[in-house]
PyMOL commands that place a pseudoatom at each C-alpha (Angstrom):
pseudoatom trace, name=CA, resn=UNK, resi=1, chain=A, elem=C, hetatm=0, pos=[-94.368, -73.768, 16.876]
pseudoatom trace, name=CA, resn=UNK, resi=2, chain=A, elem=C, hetatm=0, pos=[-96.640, -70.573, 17.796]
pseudoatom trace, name=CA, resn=UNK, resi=3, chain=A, elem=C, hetatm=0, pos=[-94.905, -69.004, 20.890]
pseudoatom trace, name=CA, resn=UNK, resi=4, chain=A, elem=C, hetatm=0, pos=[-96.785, -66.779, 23.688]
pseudoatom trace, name=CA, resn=UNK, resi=5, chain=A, elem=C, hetatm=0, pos=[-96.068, -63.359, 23.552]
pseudoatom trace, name=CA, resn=UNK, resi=6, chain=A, elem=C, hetatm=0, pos=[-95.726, -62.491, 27.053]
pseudoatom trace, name=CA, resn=UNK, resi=7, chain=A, elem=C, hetatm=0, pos=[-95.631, -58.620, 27.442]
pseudoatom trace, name=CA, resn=UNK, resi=8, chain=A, elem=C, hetatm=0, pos=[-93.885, -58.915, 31.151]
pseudoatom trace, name=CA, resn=UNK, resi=9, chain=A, elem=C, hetatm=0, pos=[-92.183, -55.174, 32.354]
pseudoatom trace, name=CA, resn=UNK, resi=10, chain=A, elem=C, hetatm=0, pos=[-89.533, -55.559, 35.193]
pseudoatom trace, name=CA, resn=UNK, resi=11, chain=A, elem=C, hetatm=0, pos=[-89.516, -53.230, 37.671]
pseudoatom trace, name=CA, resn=UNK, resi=12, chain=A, elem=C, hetatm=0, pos=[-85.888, -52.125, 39.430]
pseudoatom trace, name=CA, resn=UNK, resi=13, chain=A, elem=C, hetatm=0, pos=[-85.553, -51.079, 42.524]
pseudoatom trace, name=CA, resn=UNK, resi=14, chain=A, elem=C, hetatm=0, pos=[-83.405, -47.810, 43.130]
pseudoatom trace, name=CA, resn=UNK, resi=15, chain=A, elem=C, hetatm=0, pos=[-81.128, -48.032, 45.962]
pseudoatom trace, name=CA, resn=UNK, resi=16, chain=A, elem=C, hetatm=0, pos=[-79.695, -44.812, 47.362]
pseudoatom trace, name=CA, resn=UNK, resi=17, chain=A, elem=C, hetatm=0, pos=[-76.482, -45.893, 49.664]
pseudoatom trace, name=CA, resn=UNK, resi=18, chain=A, elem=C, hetatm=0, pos=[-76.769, -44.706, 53.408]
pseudoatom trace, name=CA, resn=UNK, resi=19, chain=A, elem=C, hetatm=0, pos=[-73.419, -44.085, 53.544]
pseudoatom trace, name=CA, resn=UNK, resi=20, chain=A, elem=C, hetatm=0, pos=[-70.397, -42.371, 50.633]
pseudoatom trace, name=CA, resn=UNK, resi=21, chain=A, elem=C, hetatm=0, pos=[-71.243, -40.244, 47.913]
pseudoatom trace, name=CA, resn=UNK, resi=22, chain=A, elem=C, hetatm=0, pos=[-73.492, -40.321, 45.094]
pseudoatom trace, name=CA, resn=UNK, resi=23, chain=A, elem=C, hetatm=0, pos=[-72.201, -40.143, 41.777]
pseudoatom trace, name=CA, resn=UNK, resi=24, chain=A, elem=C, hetatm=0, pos=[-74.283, -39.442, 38.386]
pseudoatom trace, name=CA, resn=UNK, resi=25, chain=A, elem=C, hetatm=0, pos=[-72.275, -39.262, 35.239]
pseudoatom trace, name=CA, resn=UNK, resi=26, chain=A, elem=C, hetatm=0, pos=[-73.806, -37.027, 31.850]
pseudoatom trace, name=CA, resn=UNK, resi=27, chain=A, elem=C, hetatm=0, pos=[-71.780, -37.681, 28.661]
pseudoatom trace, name=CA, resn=UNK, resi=28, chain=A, elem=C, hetatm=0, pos=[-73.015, -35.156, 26.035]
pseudoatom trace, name=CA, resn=UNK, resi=29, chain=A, elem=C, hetatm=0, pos=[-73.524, -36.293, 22.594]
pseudoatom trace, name=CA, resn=UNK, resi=30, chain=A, elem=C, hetatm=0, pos=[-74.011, -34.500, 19.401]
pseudoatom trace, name=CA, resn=UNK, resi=31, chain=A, elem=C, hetatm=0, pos=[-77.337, -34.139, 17.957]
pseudoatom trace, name=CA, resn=UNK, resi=32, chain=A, elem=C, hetatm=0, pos=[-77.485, -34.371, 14.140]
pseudoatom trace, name=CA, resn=UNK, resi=33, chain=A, elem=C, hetatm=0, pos=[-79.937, -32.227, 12.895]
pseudoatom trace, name=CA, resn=UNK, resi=34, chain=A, elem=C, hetatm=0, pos=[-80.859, -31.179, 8.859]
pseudoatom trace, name=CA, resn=UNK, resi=35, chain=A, elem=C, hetatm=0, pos=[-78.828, -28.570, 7.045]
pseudoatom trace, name=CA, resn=UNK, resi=36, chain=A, elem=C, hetatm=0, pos=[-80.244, -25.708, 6.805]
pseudoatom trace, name=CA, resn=UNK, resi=37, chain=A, elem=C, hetatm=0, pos=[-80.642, -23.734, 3.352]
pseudoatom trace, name=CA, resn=UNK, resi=38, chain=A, elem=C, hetatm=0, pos=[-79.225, -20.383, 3.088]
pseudoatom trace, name=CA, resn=UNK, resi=39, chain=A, elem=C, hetatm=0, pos=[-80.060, -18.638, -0.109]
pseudoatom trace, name=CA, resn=UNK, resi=40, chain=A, elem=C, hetatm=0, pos=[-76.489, -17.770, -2.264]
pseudoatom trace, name=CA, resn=UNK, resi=41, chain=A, elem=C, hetatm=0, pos=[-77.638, -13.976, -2.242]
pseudoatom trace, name=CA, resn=UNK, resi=42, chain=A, elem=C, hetatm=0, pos=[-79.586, -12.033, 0.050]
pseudoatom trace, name=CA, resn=UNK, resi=43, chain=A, elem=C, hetatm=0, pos=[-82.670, -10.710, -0.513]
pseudoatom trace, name=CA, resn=UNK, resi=44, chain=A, elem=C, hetatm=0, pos=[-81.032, -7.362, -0.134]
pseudoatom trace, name=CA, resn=UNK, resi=45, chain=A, elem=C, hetatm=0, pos=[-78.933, -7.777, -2.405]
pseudoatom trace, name=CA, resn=UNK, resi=46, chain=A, elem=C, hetatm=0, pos=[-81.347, -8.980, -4.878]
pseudoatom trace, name=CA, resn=UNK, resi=47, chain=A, elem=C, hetatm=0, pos=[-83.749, -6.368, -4.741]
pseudoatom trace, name=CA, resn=UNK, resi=48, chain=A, elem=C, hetatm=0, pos=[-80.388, -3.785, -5.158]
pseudoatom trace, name=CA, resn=UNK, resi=49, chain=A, elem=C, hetatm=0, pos=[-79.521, -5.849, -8.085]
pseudoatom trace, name=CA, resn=UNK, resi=50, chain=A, elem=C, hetatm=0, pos=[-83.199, -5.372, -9.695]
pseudoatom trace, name=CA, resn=UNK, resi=51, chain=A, elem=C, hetatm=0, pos=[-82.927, -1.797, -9.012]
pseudoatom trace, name=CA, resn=UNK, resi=52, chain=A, elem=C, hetatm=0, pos=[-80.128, -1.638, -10.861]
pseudoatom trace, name=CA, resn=UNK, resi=53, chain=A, elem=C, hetatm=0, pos=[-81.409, -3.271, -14.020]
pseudoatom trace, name=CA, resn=UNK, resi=54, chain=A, elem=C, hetatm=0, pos=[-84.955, -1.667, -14.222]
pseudoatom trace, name=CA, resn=UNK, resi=55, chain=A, elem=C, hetatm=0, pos=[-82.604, 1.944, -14.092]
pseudoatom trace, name=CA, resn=UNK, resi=56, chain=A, elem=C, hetatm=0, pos=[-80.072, 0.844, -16.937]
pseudoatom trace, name=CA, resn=UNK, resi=57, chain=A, elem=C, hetatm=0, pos=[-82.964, 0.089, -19.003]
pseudoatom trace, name=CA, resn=UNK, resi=58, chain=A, elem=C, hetatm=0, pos=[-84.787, 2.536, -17.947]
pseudoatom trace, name=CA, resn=UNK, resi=59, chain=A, elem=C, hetatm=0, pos=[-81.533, 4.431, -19.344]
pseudoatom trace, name=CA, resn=UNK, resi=60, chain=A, elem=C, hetatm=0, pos=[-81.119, 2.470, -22.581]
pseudoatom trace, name=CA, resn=UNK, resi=61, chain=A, elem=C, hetatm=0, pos=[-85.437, 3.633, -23.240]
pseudoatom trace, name=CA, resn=UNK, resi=62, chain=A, elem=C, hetatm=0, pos=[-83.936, 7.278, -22.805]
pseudoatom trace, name=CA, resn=UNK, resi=63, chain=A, elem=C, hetatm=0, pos=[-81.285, 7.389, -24.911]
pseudoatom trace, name=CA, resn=UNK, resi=64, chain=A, elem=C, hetatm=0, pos=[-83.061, 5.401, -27.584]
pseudoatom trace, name=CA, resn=UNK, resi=65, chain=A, elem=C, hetatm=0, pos=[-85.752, 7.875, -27.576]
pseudoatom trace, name=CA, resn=UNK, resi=66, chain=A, elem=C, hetatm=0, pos=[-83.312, 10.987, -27.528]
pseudoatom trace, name=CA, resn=UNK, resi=67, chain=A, elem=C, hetatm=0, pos=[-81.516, 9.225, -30.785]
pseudoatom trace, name=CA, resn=UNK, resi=68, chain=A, elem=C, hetatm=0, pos=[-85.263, 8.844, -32.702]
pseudoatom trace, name=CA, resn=UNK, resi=69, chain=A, elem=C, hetatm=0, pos=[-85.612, 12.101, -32.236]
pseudoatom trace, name=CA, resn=UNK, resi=70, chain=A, elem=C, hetatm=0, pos=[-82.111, 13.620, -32.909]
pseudoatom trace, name=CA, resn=UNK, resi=71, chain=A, elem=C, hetatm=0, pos=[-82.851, 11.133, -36.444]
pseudoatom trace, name=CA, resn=UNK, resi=72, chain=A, elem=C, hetatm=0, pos=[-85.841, 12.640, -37.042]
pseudoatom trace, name=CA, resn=UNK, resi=73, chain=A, elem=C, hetatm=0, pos=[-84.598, 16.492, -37.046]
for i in range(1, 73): cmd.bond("trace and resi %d" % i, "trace and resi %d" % (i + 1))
show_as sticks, trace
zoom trace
């Protein structure tokens, strides 16, 4: 039972009327694409948030120092 493949393209004529109008339709469709990822917090907002923390402990270093040496007098 082997069967020919036969790779045969048909070929359609266009007709363009001599005569009335010529229509064309275009139906839009939607065009699924990925999600994007957006991070949860900018990067703004990180670096503000860093800032923050290096200067609180930067803070807490201070005050630990100034209470050493307030001990020691």
């Amino acid at each position: 039972m082997s069967e020919s493949v036969d790779e045969t393209t048909e070929q359609v004529d266009i007709i363009i009327p001599k005569q009335g109008l010529l229509y064309q339709e275009e139906t839009t469709d939607y065009i699924l694409c990925k999600p994007k990822v957006i991070p949860l917090k900018s990067v703004t907002l990180e670096k503000l948030e860093r800032m923050q923390k290096e200067a609180e402990q930067k803070l807490k270093e201070s005050q630990e120092i100034n209470n050493k040496s307030d001990q020691d007098k």
